[in-house]
SERO-4910 file (N, C-alpha, C, O; in steps of 0.05 Angstrom, whole numbers):
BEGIN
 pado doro    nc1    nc2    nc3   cac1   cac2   cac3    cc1    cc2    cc3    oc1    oc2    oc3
  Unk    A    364   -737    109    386   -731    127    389   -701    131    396   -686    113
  Unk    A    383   -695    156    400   -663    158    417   -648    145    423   -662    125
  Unk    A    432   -623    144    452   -614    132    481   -623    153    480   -624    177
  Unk    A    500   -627    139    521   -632    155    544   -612    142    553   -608    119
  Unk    A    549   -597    172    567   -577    162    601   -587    181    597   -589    206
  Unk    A    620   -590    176    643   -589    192    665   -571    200    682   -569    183
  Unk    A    669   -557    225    685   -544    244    709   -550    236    716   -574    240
  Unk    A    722   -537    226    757   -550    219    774   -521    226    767   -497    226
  Unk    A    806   -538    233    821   -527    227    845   -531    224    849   -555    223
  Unk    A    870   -512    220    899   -536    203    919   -527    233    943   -524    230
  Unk    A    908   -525    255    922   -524    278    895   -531    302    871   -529    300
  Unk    A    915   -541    330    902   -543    356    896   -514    362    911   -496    356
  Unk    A    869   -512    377    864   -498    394    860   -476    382    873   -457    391
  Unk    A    843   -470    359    839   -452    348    802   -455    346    788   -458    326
  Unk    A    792   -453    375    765   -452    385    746   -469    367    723   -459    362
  Unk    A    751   -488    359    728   -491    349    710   -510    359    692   -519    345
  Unk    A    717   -516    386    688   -532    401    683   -508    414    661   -507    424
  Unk    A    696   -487    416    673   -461    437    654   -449    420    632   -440    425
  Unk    A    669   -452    394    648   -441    365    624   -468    360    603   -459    349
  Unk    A    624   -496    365    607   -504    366    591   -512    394    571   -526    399
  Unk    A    606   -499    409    589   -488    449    566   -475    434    543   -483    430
  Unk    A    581   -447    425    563   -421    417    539   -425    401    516   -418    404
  Unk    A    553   -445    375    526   -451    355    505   -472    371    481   -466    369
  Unk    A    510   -489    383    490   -505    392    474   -492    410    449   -492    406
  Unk    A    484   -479    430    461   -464    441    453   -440    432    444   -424    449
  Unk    A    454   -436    415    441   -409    399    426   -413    386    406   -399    384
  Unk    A    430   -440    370    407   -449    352    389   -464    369    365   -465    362
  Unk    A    395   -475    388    373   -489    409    359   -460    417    335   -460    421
  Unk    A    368   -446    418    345   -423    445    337   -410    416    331   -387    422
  Unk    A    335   -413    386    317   -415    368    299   -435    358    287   -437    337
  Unk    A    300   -450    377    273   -473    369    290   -499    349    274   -517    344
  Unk    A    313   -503    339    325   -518    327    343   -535    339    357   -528    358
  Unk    A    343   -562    330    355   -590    343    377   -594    331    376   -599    308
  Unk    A    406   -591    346    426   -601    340    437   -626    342    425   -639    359
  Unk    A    452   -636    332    468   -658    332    486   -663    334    486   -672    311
  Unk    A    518   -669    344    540   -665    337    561   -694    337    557   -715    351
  Unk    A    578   -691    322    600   -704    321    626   -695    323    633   -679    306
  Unk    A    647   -704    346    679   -700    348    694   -724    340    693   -746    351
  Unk    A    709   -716    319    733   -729    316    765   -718    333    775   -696    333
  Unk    A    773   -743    344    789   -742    357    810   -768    346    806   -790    336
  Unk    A    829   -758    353    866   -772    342    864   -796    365    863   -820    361
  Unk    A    865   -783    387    856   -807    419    837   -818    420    816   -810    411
  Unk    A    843   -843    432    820   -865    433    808   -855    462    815   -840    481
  Unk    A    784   -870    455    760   -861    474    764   -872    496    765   -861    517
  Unk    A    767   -907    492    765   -924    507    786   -929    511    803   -931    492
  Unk    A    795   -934    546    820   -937    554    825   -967    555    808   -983    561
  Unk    A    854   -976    546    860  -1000    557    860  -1008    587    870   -995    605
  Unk    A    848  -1030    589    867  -1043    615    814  -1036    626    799  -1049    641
  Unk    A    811  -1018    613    772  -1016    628    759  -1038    619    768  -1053    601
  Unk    A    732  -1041    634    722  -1061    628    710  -1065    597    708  -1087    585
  Unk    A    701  -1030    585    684  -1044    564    715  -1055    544    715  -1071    526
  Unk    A    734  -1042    552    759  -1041    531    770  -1079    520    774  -1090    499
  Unk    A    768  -1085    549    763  -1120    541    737  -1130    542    735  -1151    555
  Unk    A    717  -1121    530    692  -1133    523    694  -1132    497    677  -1147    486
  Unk    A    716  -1113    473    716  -1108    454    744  -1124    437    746  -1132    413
  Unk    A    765  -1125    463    781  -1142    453    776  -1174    456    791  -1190    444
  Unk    A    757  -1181    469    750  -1206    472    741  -1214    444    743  -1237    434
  Unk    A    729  -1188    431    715  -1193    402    680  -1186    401    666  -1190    382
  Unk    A    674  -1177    426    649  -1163    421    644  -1142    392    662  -1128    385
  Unk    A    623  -1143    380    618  -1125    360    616  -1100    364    630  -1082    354
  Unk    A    597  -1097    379    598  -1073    399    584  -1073    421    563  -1086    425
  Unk    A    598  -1054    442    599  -1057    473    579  -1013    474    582   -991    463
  Unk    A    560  -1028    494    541  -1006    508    549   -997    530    556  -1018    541
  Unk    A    553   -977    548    559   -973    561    540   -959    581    532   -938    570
  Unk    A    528   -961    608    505   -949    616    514   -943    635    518   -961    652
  Unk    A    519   -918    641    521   -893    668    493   -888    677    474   -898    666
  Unk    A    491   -870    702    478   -862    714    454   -832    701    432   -822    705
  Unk    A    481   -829    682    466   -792    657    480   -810    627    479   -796    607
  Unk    A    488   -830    624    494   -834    592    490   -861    588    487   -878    605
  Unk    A    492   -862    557    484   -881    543    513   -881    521    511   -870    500
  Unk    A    538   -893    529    555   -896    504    557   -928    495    550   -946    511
  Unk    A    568   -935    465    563   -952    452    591   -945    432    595   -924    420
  Unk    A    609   -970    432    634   -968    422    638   -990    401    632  -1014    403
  Unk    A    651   -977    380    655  -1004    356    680  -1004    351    686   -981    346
  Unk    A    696  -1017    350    728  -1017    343    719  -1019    318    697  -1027    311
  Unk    A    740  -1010    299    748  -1000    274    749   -983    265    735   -965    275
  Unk    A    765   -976    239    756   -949    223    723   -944    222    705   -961    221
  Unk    A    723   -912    223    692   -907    227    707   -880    202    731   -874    198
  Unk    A    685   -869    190    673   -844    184    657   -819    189    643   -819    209
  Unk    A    657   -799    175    635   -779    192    611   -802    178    594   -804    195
  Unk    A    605   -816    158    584   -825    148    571   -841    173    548   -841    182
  Unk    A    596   -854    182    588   -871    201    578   -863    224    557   -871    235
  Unk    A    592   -845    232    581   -816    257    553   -826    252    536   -840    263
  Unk    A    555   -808    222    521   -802    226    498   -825    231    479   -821    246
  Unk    A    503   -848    218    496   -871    218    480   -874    248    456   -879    254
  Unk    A    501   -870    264    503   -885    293    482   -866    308    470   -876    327
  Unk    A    478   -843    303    463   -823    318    424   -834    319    409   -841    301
  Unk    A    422   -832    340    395   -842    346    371   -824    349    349   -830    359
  Unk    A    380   -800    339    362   -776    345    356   -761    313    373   -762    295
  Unk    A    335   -751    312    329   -737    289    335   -704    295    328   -691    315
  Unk    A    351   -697    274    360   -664    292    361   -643    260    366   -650    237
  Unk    A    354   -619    270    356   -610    241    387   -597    227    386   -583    207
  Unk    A    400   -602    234    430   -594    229    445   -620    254    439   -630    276
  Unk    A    465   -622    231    492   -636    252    517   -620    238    523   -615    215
  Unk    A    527   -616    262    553   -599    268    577   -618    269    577   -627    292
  Unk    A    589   -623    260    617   -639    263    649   -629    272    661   -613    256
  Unk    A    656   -634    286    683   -619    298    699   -643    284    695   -667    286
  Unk    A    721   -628    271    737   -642    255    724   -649    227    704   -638    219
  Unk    A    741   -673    212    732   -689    187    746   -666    171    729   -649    165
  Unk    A    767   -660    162    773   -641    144    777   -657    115    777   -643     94
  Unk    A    781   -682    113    777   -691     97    749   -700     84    749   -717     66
  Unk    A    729   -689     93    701   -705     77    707   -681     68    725   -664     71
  Unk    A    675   -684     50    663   -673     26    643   -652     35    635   -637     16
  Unk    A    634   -647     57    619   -627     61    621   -603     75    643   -601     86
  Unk    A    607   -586     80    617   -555     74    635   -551    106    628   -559    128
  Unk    A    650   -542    101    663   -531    125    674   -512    132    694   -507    120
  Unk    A    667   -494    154    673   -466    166    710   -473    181    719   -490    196
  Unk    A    719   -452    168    743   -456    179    746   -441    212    728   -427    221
  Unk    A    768   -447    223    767   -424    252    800   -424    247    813   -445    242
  Unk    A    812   -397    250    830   -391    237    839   -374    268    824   -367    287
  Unk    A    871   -369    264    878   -334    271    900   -327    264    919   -322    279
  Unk    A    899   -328    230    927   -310    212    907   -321    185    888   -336    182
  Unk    A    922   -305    169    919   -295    134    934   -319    132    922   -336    118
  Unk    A    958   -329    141    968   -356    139    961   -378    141    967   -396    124
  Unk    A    948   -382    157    934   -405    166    905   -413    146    896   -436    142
  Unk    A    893   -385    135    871   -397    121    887   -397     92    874   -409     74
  Unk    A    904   -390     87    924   -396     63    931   -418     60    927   -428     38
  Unk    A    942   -432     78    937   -458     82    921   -480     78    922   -501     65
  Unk    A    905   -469     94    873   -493     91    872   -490     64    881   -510     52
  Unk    A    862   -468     49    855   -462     21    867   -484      7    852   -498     -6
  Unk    A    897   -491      7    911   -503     -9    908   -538      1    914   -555    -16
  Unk    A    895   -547     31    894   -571     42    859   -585     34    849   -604     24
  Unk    A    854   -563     46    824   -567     49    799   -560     36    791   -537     35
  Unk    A    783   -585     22    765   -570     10    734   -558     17    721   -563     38
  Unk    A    727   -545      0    694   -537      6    694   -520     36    675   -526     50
  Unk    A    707   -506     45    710   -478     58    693   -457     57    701   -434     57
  Unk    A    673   -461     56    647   -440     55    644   -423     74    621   -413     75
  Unk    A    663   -413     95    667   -397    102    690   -399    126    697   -421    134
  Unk    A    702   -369    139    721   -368    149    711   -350    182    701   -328    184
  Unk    A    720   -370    208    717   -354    232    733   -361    250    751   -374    242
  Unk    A    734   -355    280    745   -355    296    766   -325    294    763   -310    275
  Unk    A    781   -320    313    794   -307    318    810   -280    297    817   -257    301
  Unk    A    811   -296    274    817   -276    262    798   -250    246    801   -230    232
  Unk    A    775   -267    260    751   -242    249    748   -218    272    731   -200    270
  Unk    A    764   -218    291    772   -198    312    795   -188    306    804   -174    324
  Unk    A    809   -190    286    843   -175    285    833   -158    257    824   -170    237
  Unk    A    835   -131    259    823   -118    241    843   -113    220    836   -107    197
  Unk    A    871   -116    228    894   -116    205    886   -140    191    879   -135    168
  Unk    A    883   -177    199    886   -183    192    860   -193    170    858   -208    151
  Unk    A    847   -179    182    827   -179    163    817   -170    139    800   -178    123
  Unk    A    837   -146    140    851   -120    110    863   -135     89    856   -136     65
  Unk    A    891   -152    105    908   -169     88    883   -182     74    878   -178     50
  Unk    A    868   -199     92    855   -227     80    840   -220     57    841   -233     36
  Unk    A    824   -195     62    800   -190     42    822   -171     13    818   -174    -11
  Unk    A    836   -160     22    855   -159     -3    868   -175    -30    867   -172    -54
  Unk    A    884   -199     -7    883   -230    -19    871   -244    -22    882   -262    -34
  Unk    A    847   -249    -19    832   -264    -28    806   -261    -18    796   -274      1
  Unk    A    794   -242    -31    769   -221    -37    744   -241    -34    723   -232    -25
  Unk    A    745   -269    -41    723   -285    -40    721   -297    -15    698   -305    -11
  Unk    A    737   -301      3    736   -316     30    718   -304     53    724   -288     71
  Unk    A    694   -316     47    671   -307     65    683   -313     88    692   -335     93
  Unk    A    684   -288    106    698   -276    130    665   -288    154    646   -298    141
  Unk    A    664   -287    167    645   -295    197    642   -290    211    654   -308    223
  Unk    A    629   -273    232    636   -273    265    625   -297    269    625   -311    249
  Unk    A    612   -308    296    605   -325    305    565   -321    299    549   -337    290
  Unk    A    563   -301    305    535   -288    308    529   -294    272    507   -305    265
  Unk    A    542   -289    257    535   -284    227    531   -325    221    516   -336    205
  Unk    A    549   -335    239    543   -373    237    537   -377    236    535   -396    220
  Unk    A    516   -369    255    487   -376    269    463   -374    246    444   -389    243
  Unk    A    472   -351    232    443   -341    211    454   -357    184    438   -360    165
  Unk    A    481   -368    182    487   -378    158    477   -411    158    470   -423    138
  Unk    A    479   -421    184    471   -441    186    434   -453    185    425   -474    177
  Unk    A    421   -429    198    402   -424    196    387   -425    173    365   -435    168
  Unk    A    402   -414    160    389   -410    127    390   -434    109    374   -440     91
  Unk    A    416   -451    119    421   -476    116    393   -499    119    386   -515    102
  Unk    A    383   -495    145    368   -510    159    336   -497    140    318   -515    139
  Unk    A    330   -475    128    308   -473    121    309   -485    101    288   -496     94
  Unk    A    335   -489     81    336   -500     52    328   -527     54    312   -536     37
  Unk    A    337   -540     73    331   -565     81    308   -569     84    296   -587     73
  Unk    A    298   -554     97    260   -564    111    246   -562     72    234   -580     60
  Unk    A    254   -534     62    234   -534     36    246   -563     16    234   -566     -5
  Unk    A    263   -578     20    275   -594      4    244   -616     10    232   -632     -6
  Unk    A    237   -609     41    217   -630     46    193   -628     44    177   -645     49
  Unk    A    188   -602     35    158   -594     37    162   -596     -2    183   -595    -16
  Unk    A    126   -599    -12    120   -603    -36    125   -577    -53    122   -580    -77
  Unk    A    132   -550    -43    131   -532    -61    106   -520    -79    106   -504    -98
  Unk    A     88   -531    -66     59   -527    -87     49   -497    -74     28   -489    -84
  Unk    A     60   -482    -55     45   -462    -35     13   -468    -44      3   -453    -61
  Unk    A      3   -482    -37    -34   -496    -38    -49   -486    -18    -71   -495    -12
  Unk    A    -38   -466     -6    -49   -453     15    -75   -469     33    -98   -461     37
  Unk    A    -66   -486     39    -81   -510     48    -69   -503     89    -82   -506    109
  Unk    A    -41   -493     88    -38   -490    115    -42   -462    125    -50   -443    111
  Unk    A    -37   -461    143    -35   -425    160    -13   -411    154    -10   -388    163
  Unk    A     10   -424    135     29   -407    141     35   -393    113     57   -383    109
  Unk    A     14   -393     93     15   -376     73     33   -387     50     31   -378     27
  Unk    A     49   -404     54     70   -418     33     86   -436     44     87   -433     69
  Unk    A    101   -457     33    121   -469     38    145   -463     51    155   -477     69
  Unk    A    156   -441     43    183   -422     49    172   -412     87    186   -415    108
  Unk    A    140   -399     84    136   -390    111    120   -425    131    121   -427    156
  Unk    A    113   -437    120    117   -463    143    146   -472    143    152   -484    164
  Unk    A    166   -470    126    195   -479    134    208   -460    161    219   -465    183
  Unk    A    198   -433    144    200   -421    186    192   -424    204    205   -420    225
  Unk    A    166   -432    204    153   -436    227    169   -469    239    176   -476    262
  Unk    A    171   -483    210    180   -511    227    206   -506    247    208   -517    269
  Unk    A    223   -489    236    253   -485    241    250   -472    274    266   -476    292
  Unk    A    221   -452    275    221   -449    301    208   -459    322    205   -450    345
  Unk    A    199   -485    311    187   -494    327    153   -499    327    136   -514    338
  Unk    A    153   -476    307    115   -471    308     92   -485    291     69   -478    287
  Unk    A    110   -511    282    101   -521    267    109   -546    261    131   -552    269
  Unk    A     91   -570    245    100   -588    239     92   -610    215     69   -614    205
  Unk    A    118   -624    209    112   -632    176     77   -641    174     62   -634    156
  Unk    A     73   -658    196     38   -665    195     16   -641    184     -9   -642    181
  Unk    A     31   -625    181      9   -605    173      4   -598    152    -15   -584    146
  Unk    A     23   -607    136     27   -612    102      7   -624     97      8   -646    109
  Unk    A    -15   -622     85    -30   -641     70    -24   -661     57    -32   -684     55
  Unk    A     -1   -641     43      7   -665     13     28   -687     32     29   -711     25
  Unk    A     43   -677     56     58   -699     65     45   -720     80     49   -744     76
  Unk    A     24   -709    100      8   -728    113    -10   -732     98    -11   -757    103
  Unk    A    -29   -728     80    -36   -738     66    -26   -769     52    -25   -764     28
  Unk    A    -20   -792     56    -10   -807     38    -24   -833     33    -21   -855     42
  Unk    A    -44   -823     14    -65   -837     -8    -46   -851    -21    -38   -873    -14
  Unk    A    -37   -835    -43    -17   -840    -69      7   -820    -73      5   -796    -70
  Unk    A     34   -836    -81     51   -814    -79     63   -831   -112     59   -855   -119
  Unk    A     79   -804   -128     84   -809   -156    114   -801   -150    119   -781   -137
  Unk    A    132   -819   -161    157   -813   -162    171   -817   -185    166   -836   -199
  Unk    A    191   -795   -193    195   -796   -222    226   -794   -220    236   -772   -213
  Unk    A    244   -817   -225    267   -820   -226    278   -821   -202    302   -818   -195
  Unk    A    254   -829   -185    271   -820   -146    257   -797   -137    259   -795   -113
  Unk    A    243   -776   -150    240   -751   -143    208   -751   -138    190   -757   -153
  Unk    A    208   -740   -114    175   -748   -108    155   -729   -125    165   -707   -119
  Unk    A    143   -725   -135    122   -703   -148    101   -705   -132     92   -726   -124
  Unk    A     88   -664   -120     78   -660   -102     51   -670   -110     43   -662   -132
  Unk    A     35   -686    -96     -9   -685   -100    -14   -677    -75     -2   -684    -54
  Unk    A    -37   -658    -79    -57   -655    -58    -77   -671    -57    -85   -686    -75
  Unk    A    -84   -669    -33   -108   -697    -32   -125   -704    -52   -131   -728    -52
  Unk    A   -138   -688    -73   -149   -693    -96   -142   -709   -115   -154   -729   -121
  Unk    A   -121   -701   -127   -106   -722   -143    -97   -741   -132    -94   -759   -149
  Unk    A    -89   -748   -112    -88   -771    -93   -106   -791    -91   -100   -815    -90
  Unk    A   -135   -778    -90   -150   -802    -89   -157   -817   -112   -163   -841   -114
  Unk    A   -154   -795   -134   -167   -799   -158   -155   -810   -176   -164   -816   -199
  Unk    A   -125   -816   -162   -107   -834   -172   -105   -857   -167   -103   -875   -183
  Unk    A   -106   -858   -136   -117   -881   -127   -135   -900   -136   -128   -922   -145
  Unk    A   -163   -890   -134   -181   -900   -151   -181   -914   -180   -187   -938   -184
  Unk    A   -173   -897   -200   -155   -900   -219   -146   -932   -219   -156   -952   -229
  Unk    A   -128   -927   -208   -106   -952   -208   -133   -976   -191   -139   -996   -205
  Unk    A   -145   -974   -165   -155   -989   -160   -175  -1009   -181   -178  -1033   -179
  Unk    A   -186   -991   -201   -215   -993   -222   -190  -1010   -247   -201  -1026   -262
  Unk    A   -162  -1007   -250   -150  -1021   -273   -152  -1050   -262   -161  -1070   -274
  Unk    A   -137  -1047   -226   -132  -1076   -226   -156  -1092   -214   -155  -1117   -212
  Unk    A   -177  -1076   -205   -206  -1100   -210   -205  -1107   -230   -211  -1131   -230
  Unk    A   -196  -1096   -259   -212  -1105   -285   -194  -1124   -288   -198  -1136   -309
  Unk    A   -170  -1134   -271   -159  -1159   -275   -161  -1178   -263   -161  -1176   -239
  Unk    A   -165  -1201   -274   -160  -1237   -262   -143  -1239   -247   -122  -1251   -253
  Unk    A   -149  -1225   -220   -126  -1237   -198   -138  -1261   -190   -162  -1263   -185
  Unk    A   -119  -1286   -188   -128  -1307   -174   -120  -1303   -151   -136  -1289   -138
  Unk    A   -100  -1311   -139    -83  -1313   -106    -84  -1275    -99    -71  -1268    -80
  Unk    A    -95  -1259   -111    -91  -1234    -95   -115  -1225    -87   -133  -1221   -103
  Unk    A   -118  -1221    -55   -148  -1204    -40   -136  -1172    -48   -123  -1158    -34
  Unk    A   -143  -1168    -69   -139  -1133    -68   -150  -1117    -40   -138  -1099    -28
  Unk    A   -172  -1126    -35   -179  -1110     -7   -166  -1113     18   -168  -1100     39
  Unk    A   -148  -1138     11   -132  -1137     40   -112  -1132     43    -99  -1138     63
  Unk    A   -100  -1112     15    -79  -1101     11    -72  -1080     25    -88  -1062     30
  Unk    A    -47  -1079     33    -51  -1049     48    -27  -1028     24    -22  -1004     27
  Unk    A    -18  -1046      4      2  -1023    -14      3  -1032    -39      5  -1056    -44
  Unk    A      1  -1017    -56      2  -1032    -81     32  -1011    -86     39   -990    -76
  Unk    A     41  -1026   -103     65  -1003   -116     69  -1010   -155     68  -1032   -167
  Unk    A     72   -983   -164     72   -997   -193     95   -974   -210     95   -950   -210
  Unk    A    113   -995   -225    131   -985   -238    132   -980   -265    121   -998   -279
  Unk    A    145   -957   -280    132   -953   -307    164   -948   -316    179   -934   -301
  Unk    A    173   -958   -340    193   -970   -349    189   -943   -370    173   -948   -388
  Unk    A    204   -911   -370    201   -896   -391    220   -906   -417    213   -894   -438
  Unk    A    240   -923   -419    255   -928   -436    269   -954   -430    279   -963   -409
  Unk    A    266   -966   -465    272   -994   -465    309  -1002   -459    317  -1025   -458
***
């Protein structure tokens, strides 16, 4: 799953869909795929429209097909989990407007020492602070006085915080072995290149590569194609040496095998 960061704030109209205007196309005209989610207090779907009684009739969910869109509506409580759920696109960050109640990191958009005093005491996981009050240079004296830790923002500084976000992610996916097997000299420098576009996971050996993969508690452990095969093999040469009756090993296309470290 992408990184999911959320846009909050403890008042209306304190920019923060122009702040995610700004980030989406900034990080698009850097080679990176956004995603986004708005939470809203108002319902989407009006009473009295057609999909509105396709849903009170008891439809599960109703599609909606315009001329430029594709919407798809579910009555009930939903979540950002659910948000994400529903999204049909692979993107390397999703941006969320609203959700001040989940669990993941969220840039506040503020404009008073009050207002992020506030949040502080409402809202958690605040990993940083923007909008408007990063233009009032008084109030930016107060803020960093009172509370010296509240990573301050412009909009431009978002962009690179989020960014950095998005590279942590890509190396979460790459094996870490720098095997210098690709062009880009290491793991860290193909996570840039992916982030701009110049590149792609297929070029991993060890990811496209997939002979044999070893996982240890959930956690994949990196092979290059060598130990891959040789593992393979391996395992192939144990279970010839067994009496399969009902199994064509050769017409297998997966074997999978589990190792029990403790009774």
């Amino acid at each position: 799953m992408a990184p999911i960061v959320c846009i909050v704030s403890v008042r209306r109209s304190r920019g923060k869909t122009r702040l995610i205007e700004y980030l989406v196309k900034e990080l698009k005209r850097r080679g990176m795929k956004v995603a986004t989610i708005k939470h809203t207090s108002e319902p989407f779907d009006i009473k009295g429209k057609d999909t509105w009684r396709h849903t009170e009739a008891g439809a599960l969910e109703v599609a909606c097909i315009t001329p430029r869109e594709l919407i798809t509506i579910r009555k009930g409580d939903a979540s950002l989990e659910d948000g994400v759920q529903a999204l049909h696109v692979e993107s390397d960050i999703i941006l969320a407007e609203g959700f001040k109640r989940s669990d993941k990191p969220k840039i506040l958009c503020a404009d008073s020492v009050e207002e992020v005093e506030e949040a502080l005491r409402s809202i958690s996981n605040i990993v940083a602070v923007s909008g408007s009050i990063v233009d009032a240079a008084d109030q930016v004296e107060v803020l960093r006085k009172k509370h010296h830790d509240v990573n301050l923002m412009t909009p431009e500084e978002v962009v690179e915080f989020l960014r950095s976000l998005i590279v942590k992610d890509l190396l979460k996916r790459l094996p870490g072995l720098d095997c210098g097997h690709c062009k880009y000299g290491s793991c860290a420098g193909m996570a840039e290149a992916l982030m701009e576009g110049r590149a792609s996971l297929d070029e991993c050996i060890v990811i496209s590569t997939s002979i044999s993969k070893v996982f240890i508690d959930g956690r994949m452990i990196p092979l290059s194609r060598w130990p891959q095969t040789i593992l393979k093999e391996i395992m192939l040469g144990f279970l010839r040496s067994l009496k399969l009756k009902d199994v064509k090993l050769e017409d297998a296309s997966k074997v999978t095998i589990e190792i029990r470290m403790k009774d």
